[in-house]
C-alpha positions as a printed NumPy array, in Angstrom:
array([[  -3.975,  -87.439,  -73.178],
       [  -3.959,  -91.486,  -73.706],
       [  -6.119,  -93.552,  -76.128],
       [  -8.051,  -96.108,  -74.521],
       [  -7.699,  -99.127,  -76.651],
       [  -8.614, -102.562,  -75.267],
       [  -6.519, -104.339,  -77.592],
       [  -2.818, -102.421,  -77.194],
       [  -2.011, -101.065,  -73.437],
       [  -0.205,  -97.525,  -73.276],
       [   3.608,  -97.529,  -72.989],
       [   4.65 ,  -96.997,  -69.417],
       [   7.206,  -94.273,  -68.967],
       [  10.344,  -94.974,  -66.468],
       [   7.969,  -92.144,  -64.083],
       [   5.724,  -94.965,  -63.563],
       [   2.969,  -92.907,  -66.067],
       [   2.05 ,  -93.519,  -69.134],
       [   3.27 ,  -92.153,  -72.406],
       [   0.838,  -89.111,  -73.364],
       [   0.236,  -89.066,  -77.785],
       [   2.202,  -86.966,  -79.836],
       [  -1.501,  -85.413,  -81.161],
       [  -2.623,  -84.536,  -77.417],
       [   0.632,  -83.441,  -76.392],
       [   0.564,  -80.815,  -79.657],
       [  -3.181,  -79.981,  -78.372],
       [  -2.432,  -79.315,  -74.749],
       [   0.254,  -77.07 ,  -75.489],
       [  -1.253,  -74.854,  -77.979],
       [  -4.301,  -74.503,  -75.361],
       [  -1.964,  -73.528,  -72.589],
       [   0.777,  -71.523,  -75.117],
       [  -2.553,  -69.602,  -76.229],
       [  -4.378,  -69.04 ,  -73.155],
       [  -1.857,  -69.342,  -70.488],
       [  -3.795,  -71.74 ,  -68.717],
       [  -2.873,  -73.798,  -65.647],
       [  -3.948,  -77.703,  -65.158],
       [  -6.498,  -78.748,  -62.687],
       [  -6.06 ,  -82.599,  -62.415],
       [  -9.826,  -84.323,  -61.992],
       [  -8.116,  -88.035,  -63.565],
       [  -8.308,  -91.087,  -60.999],
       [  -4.528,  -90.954,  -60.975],
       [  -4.421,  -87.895,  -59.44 ],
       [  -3.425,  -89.021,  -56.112],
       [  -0.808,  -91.461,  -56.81 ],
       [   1.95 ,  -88.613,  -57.716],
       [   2.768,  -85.37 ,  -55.363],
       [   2.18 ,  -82.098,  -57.541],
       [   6.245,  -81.971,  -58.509],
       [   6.294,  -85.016,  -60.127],
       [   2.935,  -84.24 ,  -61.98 ],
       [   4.857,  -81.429,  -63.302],
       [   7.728,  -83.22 ,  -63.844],
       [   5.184,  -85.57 ,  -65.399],
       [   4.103,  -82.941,  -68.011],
       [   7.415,  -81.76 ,  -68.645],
       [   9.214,  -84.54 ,  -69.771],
       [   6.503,  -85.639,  -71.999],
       [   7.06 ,  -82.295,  -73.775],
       [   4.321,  -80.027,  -72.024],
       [   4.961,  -76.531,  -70.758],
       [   3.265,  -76.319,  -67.755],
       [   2.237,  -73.277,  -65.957],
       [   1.051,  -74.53 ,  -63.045],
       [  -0.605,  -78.203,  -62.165],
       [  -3.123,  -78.437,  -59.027],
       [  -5.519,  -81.015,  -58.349],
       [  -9.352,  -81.585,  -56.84 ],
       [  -8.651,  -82.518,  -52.943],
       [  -7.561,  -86.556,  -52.846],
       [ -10.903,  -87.404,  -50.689],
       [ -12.987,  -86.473,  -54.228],
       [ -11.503,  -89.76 ,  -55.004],
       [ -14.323,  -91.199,  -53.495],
       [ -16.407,  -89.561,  -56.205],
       [ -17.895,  -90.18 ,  -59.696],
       [ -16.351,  -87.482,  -62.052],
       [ -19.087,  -85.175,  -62.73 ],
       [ -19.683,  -85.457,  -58.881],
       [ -16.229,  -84.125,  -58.632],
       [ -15.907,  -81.762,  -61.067],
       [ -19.766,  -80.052,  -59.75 ],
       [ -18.284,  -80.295,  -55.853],
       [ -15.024,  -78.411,  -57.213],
       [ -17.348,  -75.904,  -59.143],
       [ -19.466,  -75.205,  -56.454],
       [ -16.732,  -74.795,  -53.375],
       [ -13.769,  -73.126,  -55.569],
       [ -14.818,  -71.81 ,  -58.743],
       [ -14.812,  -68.222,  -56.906],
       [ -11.052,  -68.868,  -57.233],
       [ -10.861,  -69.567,  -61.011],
       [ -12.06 ,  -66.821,  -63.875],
       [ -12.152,  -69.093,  -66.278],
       [ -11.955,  -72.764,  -67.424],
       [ -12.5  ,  -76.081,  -69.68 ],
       [ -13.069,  -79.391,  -69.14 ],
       [ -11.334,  -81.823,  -71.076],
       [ -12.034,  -84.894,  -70.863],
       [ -13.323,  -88.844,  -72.602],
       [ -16.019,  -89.47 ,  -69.682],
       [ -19.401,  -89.678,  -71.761],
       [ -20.912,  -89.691,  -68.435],
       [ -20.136,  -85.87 ,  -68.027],
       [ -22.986,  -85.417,  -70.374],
       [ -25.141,  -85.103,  -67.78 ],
       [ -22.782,  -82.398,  -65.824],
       [ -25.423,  -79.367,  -65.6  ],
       [ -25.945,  -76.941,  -68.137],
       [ -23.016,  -74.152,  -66.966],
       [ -20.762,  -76.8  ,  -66.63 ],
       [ -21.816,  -79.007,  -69.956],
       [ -20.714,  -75.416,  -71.391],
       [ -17.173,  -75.519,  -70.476],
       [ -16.997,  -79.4  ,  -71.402],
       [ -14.935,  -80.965,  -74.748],
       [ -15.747,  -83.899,  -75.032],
       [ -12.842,  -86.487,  -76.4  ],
       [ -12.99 ,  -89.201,  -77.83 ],
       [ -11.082,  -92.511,  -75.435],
       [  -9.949,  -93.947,  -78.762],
       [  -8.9  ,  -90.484,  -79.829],
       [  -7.953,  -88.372,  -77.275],
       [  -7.085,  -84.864,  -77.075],
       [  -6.352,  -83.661,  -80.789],
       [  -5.893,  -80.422,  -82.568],
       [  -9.615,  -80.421,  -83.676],
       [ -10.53 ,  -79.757,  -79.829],
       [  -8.013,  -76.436,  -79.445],
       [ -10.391,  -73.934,  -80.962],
       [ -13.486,  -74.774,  -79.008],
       [ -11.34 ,  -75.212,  -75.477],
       [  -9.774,  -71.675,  -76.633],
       [ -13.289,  -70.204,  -77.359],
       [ -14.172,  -71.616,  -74.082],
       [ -11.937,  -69.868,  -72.193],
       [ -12.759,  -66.449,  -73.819],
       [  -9.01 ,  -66.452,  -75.679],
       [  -8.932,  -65.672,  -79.628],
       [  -7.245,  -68.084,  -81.615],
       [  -3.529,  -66.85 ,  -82.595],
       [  -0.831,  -68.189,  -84.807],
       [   1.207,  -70.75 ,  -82.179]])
């Protein structure tokens, strides 16, 4: 949802987060408008805001949320893929279906029926309208006009 660049910060917004880009903020919602999908938050900031303001969050940076949860705050204390594998493997019995979007190269190495679910994004890129028909065909929903 935020390009990584070294050499020009993110904008902070007055929620104390920063500003998401226009291009992931078009993506995200035509994944969720299509699919009806919920968020699961796996970022390192997940902690630092109560579930209300992450929606609030969302919302005033122009994303229709359904509904926002997050992996339990001690995962904190874990590598990503650890925490995305520990979510998988205690509450995925709880979820029928899902992506992972994320920059983390790292998740590469998540194993193979999680690497399936993965779209991978580029830090200097982000989330961008080339990554909403593979996260659609991910989660089993046909592409529609949005």
């Amino acid at each position: 949802m935020v390009q990584a660049k070294s050499w020009s910060p993110p904008p902070i917004l007055e929620d104390g987060f920063v500003e998401f880009t226009k291009q992931s903020v078009r993506a995200l919602n035509s994944i969720i408008n299509m699919s009806n999908a919920d968020i699961v938050l796996t970022t390192s900031h997940k902690g630092r805001f109560s579930l209300l303001e992450w929606k609030s969050i969302f919302e005033k940076r122009g994303i229709n949320v359904n509904r926002v949860t997050r992996l339990s705050s001690d995962s904190m204390q874990m590598n990503r893929m650890e925490e995305i594998t520990t979510w998988y493997n205690s509450d995925y019995n709880s979820v029928d279906d899902f992506v992972i979007l994320d920059d983390d190269k790292t998740l590469n190495a998540l194993p193979k029926i999680l690497k399936s679910k993965l779209v991978l994004t580029h830090p200097t890129v982000g989330l961008n309208s080339t990554h909403v028909g593979t996260s659609l065909s991910i989660l089993n929903t046909p592409l529609g006009i949005s």
